[in-house]
C-alpha positions as CSV (number, residue, x, y, z in Angstrom):
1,X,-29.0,57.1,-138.3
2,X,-31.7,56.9,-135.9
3,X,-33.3,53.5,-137.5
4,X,-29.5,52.2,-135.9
5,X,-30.1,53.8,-132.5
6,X,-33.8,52.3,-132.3
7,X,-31.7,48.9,-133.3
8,X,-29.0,49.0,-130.8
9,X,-31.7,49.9,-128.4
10,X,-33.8,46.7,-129.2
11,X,-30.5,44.4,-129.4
12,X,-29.3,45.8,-125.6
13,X,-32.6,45.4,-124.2
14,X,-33.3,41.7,-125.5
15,X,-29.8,40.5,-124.8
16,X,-30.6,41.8,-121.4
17,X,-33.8,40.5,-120.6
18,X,-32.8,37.0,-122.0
19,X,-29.9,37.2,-119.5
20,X,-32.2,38.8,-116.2
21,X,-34.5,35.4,-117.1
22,X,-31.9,33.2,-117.5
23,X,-30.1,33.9,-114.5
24,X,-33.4,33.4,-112.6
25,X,-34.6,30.3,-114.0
26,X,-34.0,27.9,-110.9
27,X,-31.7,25.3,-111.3
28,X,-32.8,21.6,-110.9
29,X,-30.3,19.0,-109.7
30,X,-30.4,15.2,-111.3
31,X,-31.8,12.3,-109.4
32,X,-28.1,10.5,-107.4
33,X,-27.9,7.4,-107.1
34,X,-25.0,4.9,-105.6
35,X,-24.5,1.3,-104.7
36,X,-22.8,-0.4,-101.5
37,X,-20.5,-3.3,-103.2
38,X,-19.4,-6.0,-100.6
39,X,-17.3,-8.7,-102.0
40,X,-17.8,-8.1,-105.8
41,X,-21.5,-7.9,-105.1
42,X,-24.3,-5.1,-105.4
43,X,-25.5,-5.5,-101.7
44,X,-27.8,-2.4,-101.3
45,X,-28.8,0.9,-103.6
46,X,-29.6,4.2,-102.2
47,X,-31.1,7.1,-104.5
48,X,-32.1,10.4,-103.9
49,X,-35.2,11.6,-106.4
50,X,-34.7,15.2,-106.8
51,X,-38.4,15.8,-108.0
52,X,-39.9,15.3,-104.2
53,X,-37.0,14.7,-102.4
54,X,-37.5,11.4,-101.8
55,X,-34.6,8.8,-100.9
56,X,-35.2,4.8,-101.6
57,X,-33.1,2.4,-100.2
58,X,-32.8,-1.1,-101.7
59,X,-32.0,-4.5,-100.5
60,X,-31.0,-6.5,-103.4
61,X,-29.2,-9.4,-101.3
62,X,-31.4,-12.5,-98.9
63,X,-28.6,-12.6,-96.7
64,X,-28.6,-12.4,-93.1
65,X,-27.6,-8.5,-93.4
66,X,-30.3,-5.5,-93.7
67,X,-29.1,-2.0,-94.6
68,X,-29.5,1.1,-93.1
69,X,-29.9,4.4,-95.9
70,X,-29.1,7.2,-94.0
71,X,-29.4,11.2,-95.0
72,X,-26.5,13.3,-93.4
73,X,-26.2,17.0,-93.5
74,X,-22.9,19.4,-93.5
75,X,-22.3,21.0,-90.4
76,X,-19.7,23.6,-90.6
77,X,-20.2,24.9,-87.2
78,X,-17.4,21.9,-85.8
79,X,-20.1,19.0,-85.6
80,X,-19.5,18.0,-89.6
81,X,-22.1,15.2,-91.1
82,X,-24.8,14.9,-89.1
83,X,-27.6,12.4,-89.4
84,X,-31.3,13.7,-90.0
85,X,-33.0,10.6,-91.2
86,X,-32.5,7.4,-91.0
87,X,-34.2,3.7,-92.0
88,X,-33.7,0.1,-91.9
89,X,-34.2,-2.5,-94.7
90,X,-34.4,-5.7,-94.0
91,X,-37.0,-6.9,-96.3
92,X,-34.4,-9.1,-98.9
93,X,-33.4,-9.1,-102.1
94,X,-35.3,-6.4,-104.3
95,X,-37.3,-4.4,-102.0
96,X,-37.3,-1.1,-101.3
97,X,-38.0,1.2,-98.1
98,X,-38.6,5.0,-98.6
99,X,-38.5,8.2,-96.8
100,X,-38.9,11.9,-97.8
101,X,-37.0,14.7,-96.5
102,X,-37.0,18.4,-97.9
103,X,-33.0,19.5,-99.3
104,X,-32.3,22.4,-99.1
105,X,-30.6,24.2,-102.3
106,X,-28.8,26.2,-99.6
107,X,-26.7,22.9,-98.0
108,X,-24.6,19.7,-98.4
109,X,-25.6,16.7,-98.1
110,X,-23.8,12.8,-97.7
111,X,-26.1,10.0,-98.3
112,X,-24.8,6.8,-96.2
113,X,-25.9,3.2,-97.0
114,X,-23.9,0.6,-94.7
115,X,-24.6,-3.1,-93.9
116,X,-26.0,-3.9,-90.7
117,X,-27.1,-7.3,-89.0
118,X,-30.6,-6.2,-88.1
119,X,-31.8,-2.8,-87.1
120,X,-30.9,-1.9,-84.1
121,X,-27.2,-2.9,-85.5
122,X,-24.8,0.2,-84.2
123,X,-21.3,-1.5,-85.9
124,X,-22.1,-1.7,-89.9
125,X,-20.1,-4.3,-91.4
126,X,-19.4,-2.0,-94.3
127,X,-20.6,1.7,-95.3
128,X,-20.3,3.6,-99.1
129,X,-21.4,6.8,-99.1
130,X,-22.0,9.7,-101.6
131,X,-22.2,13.5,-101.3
132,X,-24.7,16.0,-103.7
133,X,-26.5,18.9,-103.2
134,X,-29.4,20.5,-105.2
């Protein structure tokens, strides 16, 4: 009878500390990735690295169009996606431009990648977007 009791005892408390460290164990989101297609064509790639939040943004087209990669964050206060980094490629076909930015596991984010005839170009041609958070 008390051999059971010791048992039970063990069971509960290993069942509950497997649960108490898995519910801590922090959760790690996958690098995201997308593409901006303009007439049938990959024209740009923008990807967000999880491991040290870093965001690439790729010109794969020598045409007379750059991109622009931009990083928006949700603003539920009224003000909705709002930029907080920015930058231009305009390098050609296969090269990349990067920028870090620290995301938060706490918000959601929109990643924008629009063609752009050079960088100080306010009217994109054409814009794809994604939204993740971590």
């Amino acid at each position: 009878m008390m051999r059971q009791w010791i048992a039970r005892i063990a069971v509960t408390l290993t069942v509950g500390l497997a649960l108490i460290t898995g519910a801590t164990t922090p959760a790690f989101a996958a690098d995201t990735s997308f593409d901006l297609i303009a007439s049938g064509t990959v024209r740009a790639t923008m990807t967000h690295i999880d491991d040290g939040d870093d965001f690439e943004v790729w010109d794969w087209s020598a045409d007379t169009y750059g991109v622009r990669g931009t990083l928006q964050r949700w603003h539920a206060s009224g003000s909705g996606w709002v930029d907080v980094e920015s930058v231009y490629n305009g390098s050609g076909s296969g090269h990349k431009v990067t920028f870090g930015y620290d995301v938060s596991e706490l918000a959601s984010y929109r990643m924008k990648l629009c063609n752009v005839n050079g960088a100080s170009d306010t009217t994109p041609v054409k814009c794809a977007y994604k939204e993740f958070s971590e």
